[in-house]
ZAMAR-278884 format. One line per 10 residues: number of its first residue (from 1); their letters; for each residue x, y, z of N, C-alpha, C. Coordinates in Angstrom, 3 decimals, decimal comma. Example, Ala and Ser with C-alpha at 12.3 -4.5 7.8 and 13.67 -1.06 7.14 Angstrom:
% residues 2
1 = AS = 13,190:-5,690:7,800:12,300:-4,500:7,800:13,200:-3,300:7,800 ~ 12,850:-2,250:7,080:13,670:-1,060:7,140:12,900:0,030:7,870
END
This chain:
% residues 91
1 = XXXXXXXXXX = 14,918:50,793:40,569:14,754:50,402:39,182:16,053:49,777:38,672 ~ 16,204:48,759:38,062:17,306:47,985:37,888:17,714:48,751:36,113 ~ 18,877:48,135:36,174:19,837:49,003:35,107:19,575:48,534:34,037 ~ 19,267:49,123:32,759:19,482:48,302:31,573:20,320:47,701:31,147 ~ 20,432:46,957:30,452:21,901:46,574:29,773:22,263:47,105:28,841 ~ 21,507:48,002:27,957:22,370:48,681:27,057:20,938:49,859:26,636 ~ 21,294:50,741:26,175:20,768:51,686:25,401:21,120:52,152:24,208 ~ 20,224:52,642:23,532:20,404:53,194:22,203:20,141:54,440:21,301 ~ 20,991:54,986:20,666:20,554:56,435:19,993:20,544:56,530:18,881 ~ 19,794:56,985:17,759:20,037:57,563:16,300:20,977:58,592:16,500
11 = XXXXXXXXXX = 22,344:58,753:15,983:23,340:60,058:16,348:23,059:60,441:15,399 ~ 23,186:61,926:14,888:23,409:62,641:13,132:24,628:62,850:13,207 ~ 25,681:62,270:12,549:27,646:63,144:12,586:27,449:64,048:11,471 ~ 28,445:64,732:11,042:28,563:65,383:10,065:28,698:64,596:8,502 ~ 29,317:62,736:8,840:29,046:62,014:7,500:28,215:61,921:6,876 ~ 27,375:61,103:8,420:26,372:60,176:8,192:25,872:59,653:9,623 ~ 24,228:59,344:9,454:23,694:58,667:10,703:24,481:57,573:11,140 ~ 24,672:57,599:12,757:25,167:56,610:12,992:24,133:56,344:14,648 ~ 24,000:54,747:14,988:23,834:53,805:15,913:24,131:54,013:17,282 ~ 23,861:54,830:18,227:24,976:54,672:19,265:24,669:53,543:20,226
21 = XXXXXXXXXX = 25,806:52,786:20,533:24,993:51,564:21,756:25,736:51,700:22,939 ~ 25,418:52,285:24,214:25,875:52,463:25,080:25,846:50,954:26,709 ~ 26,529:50,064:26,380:26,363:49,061:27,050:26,780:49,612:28,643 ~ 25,991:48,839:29,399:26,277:48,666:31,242:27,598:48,276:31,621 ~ 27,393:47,154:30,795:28,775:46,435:31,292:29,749:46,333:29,972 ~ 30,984:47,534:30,033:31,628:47,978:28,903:32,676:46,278:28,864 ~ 32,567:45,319:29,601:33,704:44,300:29,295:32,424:43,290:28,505 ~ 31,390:43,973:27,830:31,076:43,220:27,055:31,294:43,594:25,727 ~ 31,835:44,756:25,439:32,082:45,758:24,005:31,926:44,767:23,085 ~ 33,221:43,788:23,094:34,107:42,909:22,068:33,141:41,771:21,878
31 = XXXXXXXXXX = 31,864:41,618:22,734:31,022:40,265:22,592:30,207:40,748:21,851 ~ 29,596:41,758:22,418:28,535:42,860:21,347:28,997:42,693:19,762 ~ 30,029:43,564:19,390:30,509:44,118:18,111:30,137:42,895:17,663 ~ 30,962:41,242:18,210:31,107:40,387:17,174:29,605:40,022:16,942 ~ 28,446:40,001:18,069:27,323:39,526:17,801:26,349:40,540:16,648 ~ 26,841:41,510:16,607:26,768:42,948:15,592:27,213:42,349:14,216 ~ 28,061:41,704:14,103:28,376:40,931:12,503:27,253:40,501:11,980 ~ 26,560:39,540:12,607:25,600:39,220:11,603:24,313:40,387:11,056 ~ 24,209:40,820:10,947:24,015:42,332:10,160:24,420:42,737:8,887 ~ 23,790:42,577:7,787:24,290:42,457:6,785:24,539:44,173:6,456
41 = XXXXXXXXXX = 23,354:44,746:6,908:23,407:46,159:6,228:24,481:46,874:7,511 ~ 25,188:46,561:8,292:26,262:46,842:9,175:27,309:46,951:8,222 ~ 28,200:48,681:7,781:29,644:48,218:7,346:30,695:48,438:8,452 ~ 29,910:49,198:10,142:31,594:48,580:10,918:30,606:49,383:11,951 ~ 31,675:48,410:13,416:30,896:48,680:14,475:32,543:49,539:15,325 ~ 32,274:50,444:16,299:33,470:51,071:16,430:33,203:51,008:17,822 ~ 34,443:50,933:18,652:34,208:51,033:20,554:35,154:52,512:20,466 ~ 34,181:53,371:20,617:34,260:55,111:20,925:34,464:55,574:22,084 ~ 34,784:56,418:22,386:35,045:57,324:23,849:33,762:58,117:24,144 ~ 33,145:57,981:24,979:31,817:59,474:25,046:31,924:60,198:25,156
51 = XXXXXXXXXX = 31,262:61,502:25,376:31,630:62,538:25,216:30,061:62,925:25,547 ~ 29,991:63,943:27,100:28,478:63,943:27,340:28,713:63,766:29,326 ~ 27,742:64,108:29,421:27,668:63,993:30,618:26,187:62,890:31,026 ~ 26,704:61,913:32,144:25,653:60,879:32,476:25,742:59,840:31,221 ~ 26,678:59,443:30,855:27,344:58,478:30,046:28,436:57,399:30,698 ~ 27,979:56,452:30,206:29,176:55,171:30,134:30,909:56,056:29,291 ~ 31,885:55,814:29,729:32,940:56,119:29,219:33,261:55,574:27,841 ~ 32,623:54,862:27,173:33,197:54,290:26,326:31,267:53,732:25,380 ~ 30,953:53,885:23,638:30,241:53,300:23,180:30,626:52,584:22,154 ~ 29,755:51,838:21,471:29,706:51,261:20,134:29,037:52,229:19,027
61 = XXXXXXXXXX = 29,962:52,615:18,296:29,141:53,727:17,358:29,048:52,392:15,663 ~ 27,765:52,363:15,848:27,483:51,492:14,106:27,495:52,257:13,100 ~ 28,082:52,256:12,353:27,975:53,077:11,128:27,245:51,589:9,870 ~ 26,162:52,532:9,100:25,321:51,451:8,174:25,669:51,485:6,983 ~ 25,377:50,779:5,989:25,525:50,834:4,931:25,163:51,935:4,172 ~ 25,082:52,246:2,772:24,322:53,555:2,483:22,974:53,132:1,814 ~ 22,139:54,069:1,897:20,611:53,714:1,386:19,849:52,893:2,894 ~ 20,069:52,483:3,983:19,714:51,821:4,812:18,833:52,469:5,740 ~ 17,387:51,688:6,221:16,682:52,748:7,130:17,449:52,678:8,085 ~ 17,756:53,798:8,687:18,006:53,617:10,226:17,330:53,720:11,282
71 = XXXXXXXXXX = 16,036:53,923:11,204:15,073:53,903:12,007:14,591:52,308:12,324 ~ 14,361:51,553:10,993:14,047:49,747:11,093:15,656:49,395:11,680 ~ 16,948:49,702:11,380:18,034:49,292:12,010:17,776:48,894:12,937 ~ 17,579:50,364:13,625:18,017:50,753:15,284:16,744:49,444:16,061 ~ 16,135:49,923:15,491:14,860:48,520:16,011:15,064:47,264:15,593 ~ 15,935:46,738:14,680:16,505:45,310:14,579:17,213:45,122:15,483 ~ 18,575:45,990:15,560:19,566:45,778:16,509:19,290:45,671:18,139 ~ 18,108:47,013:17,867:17,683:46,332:19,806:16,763:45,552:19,570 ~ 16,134:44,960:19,247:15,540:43,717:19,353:16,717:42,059:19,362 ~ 17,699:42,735:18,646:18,399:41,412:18,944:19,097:41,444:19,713
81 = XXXXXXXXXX = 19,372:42,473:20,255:20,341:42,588:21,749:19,462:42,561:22,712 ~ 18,274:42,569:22,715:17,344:41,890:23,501:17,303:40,820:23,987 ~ 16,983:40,007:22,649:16,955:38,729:22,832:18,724:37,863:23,061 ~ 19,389:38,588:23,047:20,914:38,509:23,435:21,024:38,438:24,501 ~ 20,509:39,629:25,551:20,304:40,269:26,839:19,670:38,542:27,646 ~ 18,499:38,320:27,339:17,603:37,815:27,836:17,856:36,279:27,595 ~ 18,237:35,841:26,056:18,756:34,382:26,181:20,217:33,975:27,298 ~ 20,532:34,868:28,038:21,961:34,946:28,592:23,163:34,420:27,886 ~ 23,685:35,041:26,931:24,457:34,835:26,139:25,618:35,540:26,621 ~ 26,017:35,603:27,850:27,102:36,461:28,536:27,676:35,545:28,798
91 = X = 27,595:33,784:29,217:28,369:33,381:29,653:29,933:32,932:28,551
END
């Protein structure tokens, strides 16, 4: 079964819900985040350490605006890292 390119979690912190995006290939972090800008209800995308076992060393934790679903988020954001994934936008 071939690898995803990224996965995704609803986290609960003690703030506030946050995004987790756990990419394959962590030397894409910095391409991600910036493609993460256009996101209006996004106020900051963070490259985190994990913490967990059967984890990538390193995620993108999104933190959202306030009042924001995070359930329609999490399903915007992977849908456009989908179509990110799939238009090959790596080069």
């Amino acid at each position: 079964m071939p690898m995803l390119p990224f996965r995704s979690e609803i986290r609960n912190s003690p703030s506030k819900q946050t995004i987790k995006i756990y990419l394959s290939d962590q030397s894409l972090d910095s391409r991600i985040k910036k493609h993460l800008k256009h996101f209006n209800e996004i106020e900051l995308v963070e490259t985190r350490e994990s913490i967990g076992q059967n984890r990538v060393a390193k995620n993108l934790t999104v933190f959202l605006k306030d009042d924001i679903d995070i359930a329609k988020m999490k399903s915007s954001i992977d849908s456009s890292l989908w179509w990110y994934f799939e238009e090959g936008h790596l080069d």
